[in-house]
N, C-alpha and C positions, 0 to 999 in steps of 0.2 A: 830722097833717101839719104840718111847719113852716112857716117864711115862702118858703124853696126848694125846696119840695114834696118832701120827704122825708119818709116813713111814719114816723109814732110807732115802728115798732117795728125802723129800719131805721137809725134813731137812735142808737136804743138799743143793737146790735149793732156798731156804728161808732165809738161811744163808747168802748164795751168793749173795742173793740182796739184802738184807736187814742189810747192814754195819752199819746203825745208824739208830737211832729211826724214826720210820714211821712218828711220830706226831709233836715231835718237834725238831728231825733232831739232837739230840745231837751223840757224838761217841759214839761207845760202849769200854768197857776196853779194854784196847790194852795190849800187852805184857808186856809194861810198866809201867801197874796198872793203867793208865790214862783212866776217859770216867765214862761212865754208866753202870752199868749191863742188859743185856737184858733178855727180860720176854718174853714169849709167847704170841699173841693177838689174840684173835678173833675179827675179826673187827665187823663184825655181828654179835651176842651173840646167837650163836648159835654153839654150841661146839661138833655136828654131823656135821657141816660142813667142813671137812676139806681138804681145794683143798690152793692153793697158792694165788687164789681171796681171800680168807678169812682169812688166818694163814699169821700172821706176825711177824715180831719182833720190841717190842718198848724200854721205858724204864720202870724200875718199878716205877716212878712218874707217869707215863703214864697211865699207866696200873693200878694201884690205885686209880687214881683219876676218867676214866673212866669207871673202874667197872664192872655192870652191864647195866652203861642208854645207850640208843642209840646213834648211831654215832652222829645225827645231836645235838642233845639234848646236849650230851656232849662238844658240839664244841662251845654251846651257854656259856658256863658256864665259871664262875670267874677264873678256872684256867687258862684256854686257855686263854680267852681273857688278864691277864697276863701274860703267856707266849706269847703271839703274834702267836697261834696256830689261824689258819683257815683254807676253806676247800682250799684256795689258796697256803698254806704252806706247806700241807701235805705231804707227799709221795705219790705217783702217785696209787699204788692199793689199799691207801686208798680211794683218789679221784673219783676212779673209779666205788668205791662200791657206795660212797654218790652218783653221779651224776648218775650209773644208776643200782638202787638196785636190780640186777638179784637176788643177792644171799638171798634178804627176805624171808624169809617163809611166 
């Protein structure tokens, strides 16, 4: 388990699909020192939910600027819209969550 109580092996699976930012798709550091650092997401804010619908990897622009607001809410907003972030961009278990919010409480 890590420091965000994510399973070793939930990790590991997350990782592996999640090569570049969920949001706006950039790399992550590479061996090369090239890329962006990755941060942990909840994509729903709700930080007892942790299955691989919910837990992602983005970037820390990403993740800073999204915060605490909602998915939708935050996709309205000046950052994305210059980044050219939508729900059409995203990575797909983001998409998944916006179009059909099982994972709301």
């Amino acid at each position: 388990m890590n420091r965000w109580n994510i399973p070793k092996w939930l990790e590991q699976e997350i990782r592996e699909r999640d090569t570049s930012c969920v949001y706006c798709r950039c790399e992550f550091v590479s061996s090369a020192g090239k890329g962006s650092h990755a941060s942990w997401e909840h994509v729903v804010n709700d930080a007892t939910i942790i299955t691989s619908e919910n837990i992602a990897l983005c970037c820390r622009s990403c993740n800073s600027s999204k915060g605490a607001k909602p998915l939708a809410v935050w996709l309205e907003s000046a950052y994305c819209k210059r980044r050219g972030i939508t729900l059409e961009t995203v990575a797909d278990v983001v998409r998944s969550v916006a179009v059909a919010p099982t994972l709301c409480p």
